[in-house]
C-alpha positions as YAML, in Angstrom:
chain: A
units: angstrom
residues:
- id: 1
  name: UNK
  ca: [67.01, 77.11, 168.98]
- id: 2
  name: UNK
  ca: [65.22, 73.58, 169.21]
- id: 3
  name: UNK
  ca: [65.51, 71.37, 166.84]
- id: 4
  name: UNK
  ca: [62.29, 69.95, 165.54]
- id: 5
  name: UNK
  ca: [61.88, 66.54, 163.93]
- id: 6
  name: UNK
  ca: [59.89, 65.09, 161.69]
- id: 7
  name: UNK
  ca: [58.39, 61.73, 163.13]
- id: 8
  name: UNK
  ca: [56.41, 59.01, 160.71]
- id: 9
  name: UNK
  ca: [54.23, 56.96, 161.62]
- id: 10
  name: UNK
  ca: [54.89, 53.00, 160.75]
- id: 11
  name: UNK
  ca: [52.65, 51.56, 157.88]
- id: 12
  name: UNK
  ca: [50.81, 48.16, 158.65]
- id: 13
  name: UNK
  ca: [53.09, 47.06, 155.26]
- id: 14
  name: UNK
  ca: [56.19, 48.17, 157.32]
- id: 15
  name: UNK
  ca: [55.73, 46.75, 160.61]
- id: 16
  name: UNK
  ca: [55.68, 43.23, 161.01]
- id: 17
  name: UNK
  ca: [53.22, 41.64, 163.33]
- id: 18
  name: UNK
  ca: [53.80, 38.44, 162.26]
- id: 19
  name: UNK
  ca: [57.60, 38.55, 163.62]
- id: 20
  name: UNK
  ca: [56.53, 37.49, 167.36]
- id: 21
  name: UNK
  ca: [54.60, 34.73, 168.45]
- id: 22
  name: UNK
  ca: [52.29, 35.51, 170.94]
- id: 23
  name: UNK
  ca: [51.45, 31.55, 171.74]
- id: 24
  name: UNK
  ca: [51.71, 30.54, 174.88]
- id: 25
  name: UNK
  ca: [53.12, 26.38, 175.49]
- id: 26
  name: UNK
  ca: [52.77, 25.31, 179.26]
- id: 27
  name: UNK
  ca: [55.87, 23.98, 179.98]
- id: 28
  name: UNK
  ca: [56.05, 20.17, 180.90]
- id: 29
  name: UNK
  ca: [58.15, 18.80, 182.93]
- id: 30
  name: UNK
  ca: [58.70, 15.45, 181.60]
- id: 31
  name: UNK
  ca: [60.21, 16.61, 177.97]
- id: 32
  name: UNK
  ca: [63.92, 15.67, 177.64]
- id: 33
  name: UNK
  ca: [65.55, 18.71, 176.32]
- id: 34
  name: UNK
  ca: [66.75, 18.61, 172.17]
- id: 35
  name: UNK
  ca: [70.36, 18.67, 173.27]
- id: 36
  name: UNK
  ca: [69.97, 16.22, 176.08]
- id: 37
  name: UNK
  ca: [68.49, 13.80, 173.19]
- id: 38
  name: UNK
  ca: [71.28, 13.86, 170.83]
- id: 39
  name: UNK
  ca: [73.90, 14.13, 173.30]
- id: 40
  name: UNK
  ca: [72.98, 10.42, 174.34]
- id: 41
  name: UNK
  ca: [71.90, 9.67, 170.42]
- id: 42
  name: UNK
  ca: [75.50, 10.40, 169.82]
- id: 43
  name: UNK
  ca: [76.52, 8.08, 172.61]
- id: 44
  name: UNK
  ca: [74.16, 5.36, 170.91]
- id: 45
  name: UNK
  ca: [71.76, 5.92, 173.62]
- id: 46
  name: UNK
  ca: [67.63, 5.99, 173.46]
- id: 47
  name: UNK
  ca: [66.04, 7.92, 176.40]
- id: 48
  name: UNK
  ca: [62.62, 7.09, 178.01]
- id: 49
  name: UNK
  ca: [60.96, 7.65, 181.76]
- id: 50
  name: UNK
  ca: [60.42, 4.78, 183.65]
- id: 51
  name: UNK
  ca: [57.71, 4.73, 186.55]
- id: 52
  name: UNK
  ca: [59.66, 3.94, 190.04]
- id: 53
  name: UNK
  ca: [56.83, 4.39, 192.16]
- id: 54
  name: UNK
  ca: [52.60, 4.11, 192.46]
- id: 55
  name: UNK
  ca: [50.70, 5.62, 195.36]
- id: 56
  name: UNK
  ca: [54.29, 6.81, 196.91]
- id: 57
  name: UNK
  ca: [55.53, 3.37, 197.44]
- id: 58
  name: UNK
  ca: [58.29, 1.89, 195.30]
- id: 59
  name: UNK
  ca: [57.36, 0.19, 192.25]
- id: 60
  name: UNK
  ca: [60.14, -2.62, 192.56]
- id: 61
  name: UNK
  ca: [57.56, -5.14, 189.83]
- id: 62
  name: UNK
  ca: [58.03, -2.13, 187.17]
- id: 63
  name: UNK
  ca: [61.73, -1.28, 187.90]
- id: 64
  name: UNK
  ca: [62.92, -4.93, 187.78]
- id: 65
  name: UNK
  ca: [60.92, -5.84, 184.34]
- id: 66
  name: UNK
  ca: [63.02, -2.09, 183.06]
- id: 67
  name: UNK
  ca: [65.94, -3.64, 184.56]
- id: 68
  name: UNK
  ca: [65.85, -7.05, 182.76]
- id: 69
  name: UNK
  ca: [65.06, -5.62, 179.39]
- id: 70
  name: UNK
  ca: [68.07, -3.15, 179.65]
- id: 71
  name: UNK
  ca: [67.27, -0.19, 180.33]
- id: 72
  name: UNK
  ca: [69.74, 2.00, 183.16]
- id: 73
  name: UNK
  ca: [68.64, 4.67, 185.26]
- id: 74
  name: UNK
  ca: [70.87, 8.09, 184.04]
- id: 75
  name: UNK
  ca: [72.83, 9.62, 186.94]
- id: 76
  name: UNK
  ca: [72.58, 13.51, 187.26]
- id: 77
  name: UNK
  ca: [76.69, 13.30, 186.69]
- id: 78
  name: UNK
  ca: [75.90, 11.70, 182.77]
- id: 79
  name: UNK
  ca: [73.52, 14.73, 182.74]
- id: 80
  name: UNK
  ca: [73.86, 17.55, 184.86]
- id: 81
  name: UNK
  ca: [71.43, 19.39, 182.54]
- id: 82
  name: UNK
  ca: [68.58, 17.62, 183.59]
- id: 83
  name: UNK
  ca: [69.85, 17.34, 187.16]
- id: 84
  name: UNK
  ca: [69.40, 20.57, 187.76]
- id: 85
  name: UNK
  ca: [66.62, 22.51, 189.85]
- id: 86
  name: UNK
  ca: [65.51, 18.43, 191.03]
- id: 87
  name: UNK
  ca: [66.05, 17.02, 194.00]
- id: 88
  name: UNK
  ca: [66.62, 13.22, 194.00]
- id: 89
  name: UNK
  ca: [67.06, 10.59, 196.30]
- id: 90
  name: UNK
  ca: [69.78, 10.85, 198.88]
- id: 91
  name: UNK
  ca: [69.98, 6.94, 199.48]
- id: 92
  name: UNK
  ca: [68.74, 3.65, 198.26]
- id: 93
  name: UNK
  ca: [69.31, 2.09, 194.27]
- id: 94
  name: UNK
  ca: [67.88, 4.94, 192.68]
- id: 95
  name: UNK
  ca: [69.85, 7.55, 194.46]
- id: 96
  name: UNK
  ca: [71.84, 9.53, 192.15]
- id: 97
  name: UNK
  ca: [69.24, 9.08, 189.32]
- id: 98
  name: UNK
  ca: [67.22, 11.68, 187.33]
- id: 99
  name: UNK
  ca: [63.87, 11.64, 188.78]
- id: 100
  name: UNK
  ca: [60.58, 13.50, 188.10]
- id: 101
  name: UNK
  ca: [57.84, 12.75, 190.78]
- id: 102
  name: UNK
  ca: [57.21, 9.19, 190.19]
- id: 103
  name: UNK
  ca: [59.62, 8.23, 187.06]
- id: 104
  name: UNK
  ca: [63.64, 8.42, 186.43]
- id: 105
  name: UNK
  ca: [65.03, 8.82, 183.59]
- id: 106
  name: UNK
  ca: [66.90, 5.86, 181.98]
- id: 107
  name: UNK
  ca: [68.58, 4.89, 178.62]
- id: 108
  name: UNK
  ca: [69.02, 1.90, 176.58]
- id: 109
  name: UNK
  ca: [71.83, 1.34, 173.85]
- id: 110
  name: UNK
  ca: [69.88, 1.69, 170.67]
- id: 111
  name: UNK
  ca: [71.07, -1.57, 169.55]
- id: 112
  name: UNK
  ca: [69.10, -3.49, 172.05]
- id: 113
  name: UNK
  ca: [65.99, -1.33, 171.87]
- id: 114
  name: UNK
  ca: [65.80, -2.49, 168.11]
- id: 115
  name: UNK
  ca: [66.34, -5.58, 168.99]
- id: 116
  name: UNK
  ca: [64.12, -5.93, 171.44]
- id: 117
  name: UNK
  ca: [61.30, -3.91, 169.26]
- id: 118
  name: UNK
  ca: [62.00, -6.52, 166.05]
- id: 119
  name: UNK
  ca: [61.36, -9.69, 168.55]
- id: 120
  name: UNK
  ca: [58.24, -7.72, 170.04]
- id: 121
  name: UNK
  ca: [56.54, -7.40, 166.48]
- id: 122
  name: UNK
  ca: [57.30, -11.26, 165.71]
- id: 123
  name: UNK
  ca: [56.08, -12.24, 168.84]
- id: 124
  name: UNK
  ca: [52.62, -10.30, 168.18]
- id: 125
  name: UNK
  ca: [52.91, -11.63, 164.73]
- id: 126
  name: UNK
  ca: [53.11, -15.48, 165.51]
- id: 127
  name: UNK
  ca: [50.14, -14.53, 168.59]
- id: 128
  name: UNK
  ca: [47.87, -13.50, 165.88]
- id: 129
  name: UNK
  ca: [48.53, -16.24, 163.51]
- id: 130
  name: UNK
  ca: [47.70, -18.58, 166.01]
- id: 131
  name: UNK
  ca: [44.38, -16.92, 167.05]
- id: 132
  name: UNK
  ca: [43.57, -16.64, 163.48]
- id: 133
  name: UNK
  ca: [44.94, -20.73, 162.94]
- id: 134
  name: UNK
  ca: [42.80, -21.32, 165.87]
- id: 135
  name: UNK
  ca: [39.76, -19.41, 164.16]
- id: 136
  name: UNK
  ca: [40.02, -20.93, 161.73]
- id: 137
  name: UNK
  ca: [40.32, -24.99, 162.71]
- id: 138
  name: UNK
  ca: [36.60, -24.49, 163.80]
- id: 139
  name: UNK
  ca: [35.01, -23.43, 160.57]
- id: 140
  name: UNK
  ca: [32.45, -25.28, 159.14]
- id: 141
  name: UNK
  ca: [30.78, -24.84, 156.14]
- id: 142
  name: UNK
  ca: [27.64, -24.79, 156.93]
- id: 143
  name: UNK
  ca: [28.66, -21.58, 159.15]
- id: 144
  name: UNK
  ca: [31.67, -20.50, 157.65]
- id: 145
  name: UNK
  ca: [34.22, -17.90, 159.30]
- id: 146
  name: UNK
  ca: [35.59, -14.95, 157.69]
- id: 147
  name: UNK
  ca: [38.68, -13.13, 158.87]
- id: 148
  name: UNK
  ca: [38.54, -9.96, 157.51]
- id: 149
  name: UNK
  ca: [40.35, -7.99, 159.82]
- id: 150
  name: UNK
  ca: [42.70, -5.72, 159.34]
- id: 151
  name: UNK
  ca: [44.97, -4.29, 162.48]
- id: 152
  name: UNK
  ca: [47.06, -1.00, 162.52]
- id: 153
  name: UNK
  ca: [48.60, 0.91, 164.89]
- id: 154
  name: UNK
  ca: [49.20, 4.44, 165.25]
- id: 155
  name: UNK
  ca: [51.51, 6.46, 167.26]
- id: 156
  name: UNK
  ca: [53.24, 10.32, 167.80]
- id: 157
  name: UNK
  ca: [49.26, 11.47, 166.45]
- id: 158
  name: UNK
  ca: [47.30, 13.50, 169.05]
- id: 159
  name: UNK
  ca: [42.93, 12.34, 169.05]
- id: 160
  name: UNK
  ca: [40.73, 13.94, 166.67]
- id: 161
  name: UNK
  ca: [37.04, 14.47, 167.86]
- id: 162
  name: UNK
  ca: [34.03, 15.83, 165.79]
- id: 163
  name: UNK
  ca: [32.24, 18.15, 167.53]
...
């Protein structure tokens, strides 16, 4: 004899749409994988890409100023993660190195990048004072000269535009 069963149908209150995501991200290939990151936070290590080349040819300008502020280009044995499914260069200085089209990936000890982001905002700091000392030497009363500026700077924040 067969067996009959009794089937019942799902409420809306009982199935949950919401559980899946149905959003779709086009992948980039210039974001350093989450682990990658703190694996060489841990090591005291910030990551960035550095552009080693313009219209195909070597950009030797770019990588010397990266050079002489400190930053080192990552080999794909410090990160075999990000070596993977990449071909890089078989010979030359950057052969070894994590590279995406027309940047490598380097790191700097996070120490120095501080460092060299403290002296950065002091330098722009005594720049400004001097443009506003300079402003300022040449006022005259009968014209005077107002500084009322006020500069900020925003990063991490995607545009906003009113349509």
């Amino acid at each position: 004899m067969a067996r009959v069963v009794e089937r019942q149908s799902r409420s809306d209150e009982e199935r949950d749409k919401d559980s899946r995501q149905n959003t779709y991200e086009r992948p980039n290939w210039l974001d350093i994988p989450d682990n990658v990151i703190e694996t060489f936070d841990d090591m005291g290590f910030a990551l960035k890409w550095v552009r080693i080349s313009v219209r195909g040819e070597e950009d030797t300008k770019n990588i010397g100023v990266r050079l002489n502020e400190g930053w080192e280009f990552v080999t794909e044995e410090e990160c075999p993660d990000m070596a993977r499914n990449f071909k890089g260069l078989d010979a030359g200085r950057l052969s070894g190195c994590i590279i995406r089209g027309d940047v490598a990936l380097a790191k700097m000890p996070h120490e120095l990048r501080e460092e060299r982001i403290h002296r950065t905002a002091e330098r722009t700091r005594i720049l400004n004072e001097a443009v506003n000392n300079s402003l300022m030497r040449d006022n005259d009363s009968r014209a005077p000269i107002t500084n009322a500026s006020k500069s900020r700077a925003r990063t991490g924040k995607a545009a906003h535009f009113d349509s």
